[in-house]
N, C-alpha and C positions, 0 to 999 in steps of 0.2 A: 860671262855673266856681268861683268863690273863693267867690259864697253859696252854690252846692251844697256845699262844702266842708263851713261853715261850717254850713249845717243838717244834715249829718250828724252832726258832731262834739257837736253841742247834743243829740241823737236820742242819740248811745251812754249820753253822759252822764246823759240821763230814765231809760234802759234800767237804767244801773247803779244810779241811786237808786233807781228801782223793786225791781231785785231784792234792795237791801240795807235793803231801808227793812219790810219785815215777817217775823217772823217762825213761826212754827207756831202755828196758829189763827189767823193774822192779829197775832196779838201783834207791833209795834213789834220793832226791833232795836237796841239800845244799843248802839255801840261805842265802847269803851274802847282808845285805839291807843298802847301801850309801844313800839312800835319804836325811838324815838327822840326826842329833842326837837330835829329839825329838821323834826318834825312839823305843828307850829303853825302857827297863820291868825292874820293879823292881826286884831286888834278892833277895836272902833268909833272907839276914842280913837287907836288908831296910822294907821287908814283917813282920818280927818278928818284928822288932823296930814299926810297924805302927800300930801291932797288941798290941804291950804291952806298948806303951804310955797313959801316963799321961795326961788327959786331963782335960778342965773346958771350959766355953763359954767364946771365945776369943776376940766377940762384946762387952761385961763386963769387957775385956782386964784379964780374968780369968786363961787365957790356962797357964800352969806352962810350958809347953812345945814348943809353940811357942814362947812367954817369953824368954828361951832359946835360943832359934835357933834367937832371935831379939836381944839379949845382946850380943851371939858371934859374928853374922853377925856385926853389928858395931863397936867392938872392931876389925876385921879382918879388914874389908873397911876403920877403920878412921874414924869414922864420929860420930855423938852424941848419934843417934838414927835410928834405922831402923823400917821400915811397913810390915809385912806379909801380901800379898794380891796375888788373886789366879794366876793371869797371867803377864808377862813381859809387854803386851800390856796396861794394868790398869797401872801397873806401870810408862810406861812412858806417857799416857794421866794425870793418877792424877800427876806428876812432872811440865808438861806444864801445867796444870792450873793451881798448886799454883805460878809460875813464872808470871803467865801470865793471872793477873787477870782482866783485863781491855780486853773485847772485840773489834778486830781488834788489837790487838797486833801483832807483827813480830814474828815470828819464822824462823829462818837462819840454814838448816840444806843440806847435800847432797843429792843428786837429785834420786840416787838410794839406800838412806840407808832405813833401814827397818821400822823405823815413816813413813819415808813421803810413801812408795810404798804399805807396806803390812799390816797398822793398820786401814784400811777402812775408811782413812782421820777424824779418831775421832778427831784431835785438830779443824779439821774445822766445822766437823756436830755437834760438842757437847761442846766442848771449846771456841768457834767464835771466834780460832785463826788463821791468816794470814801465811800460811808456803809460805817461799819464795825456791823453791831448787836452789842450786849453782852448778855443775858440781864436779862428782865427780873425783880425781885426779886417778891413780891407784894404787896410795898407800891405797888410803880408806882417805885420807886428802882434803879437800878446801883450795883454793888459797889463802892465806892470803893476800895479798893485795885485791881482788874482796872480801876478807872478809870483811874487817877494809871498803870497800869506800860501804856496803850495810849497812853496822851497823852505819856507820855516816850518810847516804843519809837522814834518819827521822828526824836526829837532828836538830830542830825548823822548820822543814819545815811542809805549811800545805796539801800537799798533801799527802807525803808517809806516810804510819804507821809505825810508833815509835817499833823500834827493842827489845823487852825483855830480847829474851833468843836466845842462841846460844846450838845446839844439834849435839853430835857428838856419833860415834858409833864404840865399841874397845871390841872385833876385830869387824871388815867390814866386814860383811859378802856378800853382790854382788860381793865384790872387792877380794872373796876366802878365806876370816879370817886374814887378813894384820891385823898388831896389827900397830896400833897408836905408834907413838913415845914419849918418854916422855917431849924431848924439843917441839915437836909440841905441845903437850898438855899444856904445861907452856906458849908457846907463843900466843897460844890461849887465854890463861886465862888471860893473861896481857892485850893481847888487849881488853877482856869485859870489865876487870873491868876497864879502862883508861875511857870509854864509857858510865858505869854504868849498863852494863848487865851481865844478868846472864849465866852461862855452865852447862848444865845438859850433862851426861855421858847415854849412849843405853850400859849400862854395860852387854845384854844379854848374851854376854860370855868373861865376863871381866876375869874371872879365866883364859880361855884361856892365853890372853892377858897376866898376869901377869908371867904363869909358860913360857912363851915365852923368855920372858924378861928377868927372874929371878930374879923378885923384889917382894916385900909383895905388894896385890893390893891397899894396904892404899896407896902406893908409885904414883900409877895412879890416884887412886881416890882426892889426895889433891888439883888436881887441876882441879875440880870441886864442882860447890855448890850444886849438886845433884847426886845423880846415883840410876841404877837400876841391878841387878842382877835376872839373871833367872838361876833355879835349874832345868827344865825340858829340860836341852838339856846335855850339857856334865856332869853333876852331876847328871843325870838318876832319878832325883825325877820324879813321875807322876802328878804331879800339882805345883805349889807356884813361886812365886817373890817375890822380896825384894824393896822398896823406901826407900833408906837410905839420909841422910842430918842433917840438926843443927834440934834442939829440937822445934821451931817454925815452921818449916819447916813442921815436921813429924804429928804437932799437926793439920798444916791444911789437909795433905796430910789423917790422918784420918778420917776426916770429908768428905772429896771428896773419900775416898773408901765405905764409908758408900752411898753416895749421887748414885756411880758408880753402884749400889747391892752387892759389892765385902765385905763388910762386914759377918764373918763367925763366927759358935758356936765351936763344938766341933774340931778345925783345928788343935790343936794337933797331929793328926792321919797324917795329910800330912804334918807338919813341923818335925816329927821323922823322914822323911824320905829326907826332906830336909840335916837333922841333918847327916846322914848316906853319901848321897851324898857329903859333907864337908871333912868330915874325912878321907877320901882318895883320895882327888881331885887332889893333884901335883902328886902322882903314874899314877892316870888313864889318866887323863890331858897328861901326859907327855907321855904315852903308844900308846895314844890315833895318838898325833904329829910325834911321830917315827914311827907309823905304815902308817900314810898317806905322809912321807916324801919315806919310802921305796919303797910305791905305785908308788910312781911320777917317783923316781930315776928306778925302773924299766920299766915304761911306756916307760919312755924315751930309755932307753936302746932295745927296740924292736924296734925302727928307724922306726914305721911305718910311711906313707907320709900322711894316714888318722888321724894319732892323734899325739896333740904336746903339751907339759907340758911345762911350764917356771919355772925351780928350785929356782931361785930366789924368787918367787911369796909365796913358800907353807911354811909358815912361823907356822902354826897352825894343827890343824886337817879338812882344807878341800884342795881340789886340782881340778883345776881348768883345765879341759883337753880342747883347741881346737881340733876341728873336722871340714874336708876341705873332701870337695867329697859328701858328704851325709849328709841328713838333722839328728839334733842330735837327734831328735823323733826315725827315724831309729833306730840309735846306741841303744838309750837306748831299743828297742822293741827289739831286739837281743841277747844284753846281758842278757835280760830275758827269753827270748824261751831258751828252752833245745830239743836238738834234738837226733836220734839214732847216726846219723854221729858223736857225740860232745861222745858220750859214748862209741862209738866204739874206739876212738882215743886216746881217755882219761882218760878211766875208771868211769868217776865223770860225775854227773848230778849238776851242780852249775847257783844259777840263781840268780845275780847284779841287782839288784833293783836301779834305779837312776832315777834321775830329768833331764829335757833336761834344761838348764838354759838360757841367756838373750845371742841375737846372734848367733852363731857359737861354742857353747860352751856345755859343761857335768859339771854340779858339783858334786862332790865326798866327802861325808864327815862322817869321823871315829869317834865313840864312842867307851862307855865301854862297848857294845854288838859285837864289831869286835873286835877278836883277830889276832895274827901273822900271825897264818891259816888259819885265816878267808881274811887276805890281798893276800897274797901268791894264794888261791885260784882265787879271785877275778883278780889276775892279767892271769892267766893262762889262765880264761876264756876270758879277753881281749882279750890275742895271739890268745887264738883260733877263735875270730870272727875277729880279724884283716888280721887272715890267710884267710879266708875265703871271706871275703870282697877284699884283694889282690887279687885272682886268679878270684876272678867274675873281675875283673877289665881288669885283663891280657886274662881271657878266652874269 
């Protein structure tokens, strides 16, 4: 039963490269896939490291190799101590619970950052914590005044619940990967602590954020008394996060990965690959933001009236395209059909893989699976469904 299974599942998978693997005339089919940069396959240097790591049981805190990858992650962040555990989302659930250990506690975070919209409301169905959202500005920042008068409103009162922690997220990804500023972040941390709460960091692509900046991310992270780092989106690992903070901190935050099931044996094998994603992070990082900054700057330069970039805005690797005329479900089912007309004109079968995103909007975003050619392409195939979409408009 289990090989009939299994030669099925090998059978859909032929089916599907088959039918994505040519296109009109036989023309090859290039895909180019923005959706995301938790997109990425490991390479050959992260596949060898995963294969010839050093392991032990890492629930017994044995692993020689994640060990590793927890001594350099802390030494890099600044911080005492870090937690290997397997997803960003554990990550910032066990953070808000050791902060926030009294049920009905506050939590003060943006209204469309990624805790409060895309982690299944785990501080509220599993933490029985209170998130309040605030409005998010379009920097990816809260109003700091609406901040400082929700973080007082508890104080000795008995009706509101009593403020904790304060969660911020660098870069912002709704808000297109805006990196946090570093005086915001100081003035943030002044106003906790003035209050007595705490700053946890949504570091899921703090690296971003730092090669932005061009500061060492300790430089971001000091001013916070937690963070999180995720290795499976621009550092191309296929699993792991980090809870880094003080030594008391870490000690409870391992008892709540255990509690979470996030507790692992032999994890060695996916923190070598953590270890690999590291090692070249300000190259690809930075490869990554010149290639979605070139994207933008040419968008724009094809002055279509259907789609509009704000250059100011793309400060990282994602870019943030309106779309005026047609719903962005459209666009994006476009840029993925490949047609004979598109091979007649063009030579190339190219097919953009995107997310339609929140409003009137396309989000677009580069890893170390997209190269120069791979942008260049992707933008070609833009023009040509922009051209296309023009003349339906004029015809």
């Amino acid at each position: 039963m289990l090989r009939g299974l299994a030669r099925a599942a090998v059978q859909r998978q032929g089916a599907l490269r088959t039918r994505g693997s040519g296109g009109g005339a036989g023309v090859p089919v290039h895909v180019v896939d923005l959706r995301s940069d938790t997109v990425t396959k490991p390479g050959p240097a992260m596949r060898r490291a995963m294969a010839e790591a050093v392991v032990g049981d890492d629930d017994y805190g044995e692993d020689p190799t994640v060990r590793e990858l927890q001594e350099k992650a802390a030494t890099l962040l600044g911080v005492d101590r870090t937690l290997f555990v397997p997803t960003n989302t554990m990550a910032n659930l066990i953070s808000v619970m050791c902060h926030c250990q009294r049920r009905g506690s506050q939590l003060l975070l943006g209204q469309e950052s990624h805790l409060h919209v895309y982690e299944q409301g785990g501080v509220a169905q599993i933490a029985g914590v209170h998130s309040h959202p605030l409005p998010d500005l379009p920097h990816g920042t809260l109003d700091l005044a609406e901040l400082e008068r929700m973080v007082t409103r508890g104080l000795g009162s008995p009706y509101h619940p009593v403020c904790e922690l304060i969660c911020l997220e660098n870069t912002h990804s709704s808000s297109g990967g805006r990196v946090l500023p570093i005086d915001y972040l100081r003035q943030v941390r002044l106003l906790a602590q003035s209050c007595g709460v705490r700053v946890h960091l949504d570091g899921a692509r703090l690296m971003n954020a730092a090669v932005a900046l061009h500061v060492p991310p300790a430089r971001i992270v000091e001013h916070c008394d937690s963070v999180s780092l995720c290795f499976s989106k621009g550092l191309g690992a296929p699993v792991g996060a980090l809870v880094g903070g003080p030594t008391d901190f870490i000690e409870g935050a391992w008892r709540l990965r255990k509690a979470l099931g996030g507790g692992m044996r032999q994890a060695g094998v996916l923190a070598a690959a953590a270890l690999v994603g590291l090692a070249d992070v300000e190259e690809v990082l930075l490869r990554d933001h010149q290639n979605a900054r070139r994207f933008a700057q040419g968008l724009q330069e094809l002055a279509s009236p259907i789609c509009s970039v704000d250059l100011a805005a793309v400060e990282t690797n994602m870019v943030m395209v309106t779309v005026d005329g047609l719903p962005p479900q459209e666009l994006c089912r476009r840029l993925q059909a490949v047609s004979a007309d598109e091979v007649a004109q063009t030579g190339r079968a190219v097919r953009v893989l995107l997310f339609p995103w929140t409003g009137r909007s396309v989000r677009a975003v580069w890893h170390r699976d997209v190269s120069a050619r791979d942008t260049e392409l992707a933008l070609r195939k833009w023009g040509f469904v922009l051209k296309q979409l023009g003349a339906l408009r004029t015809g």
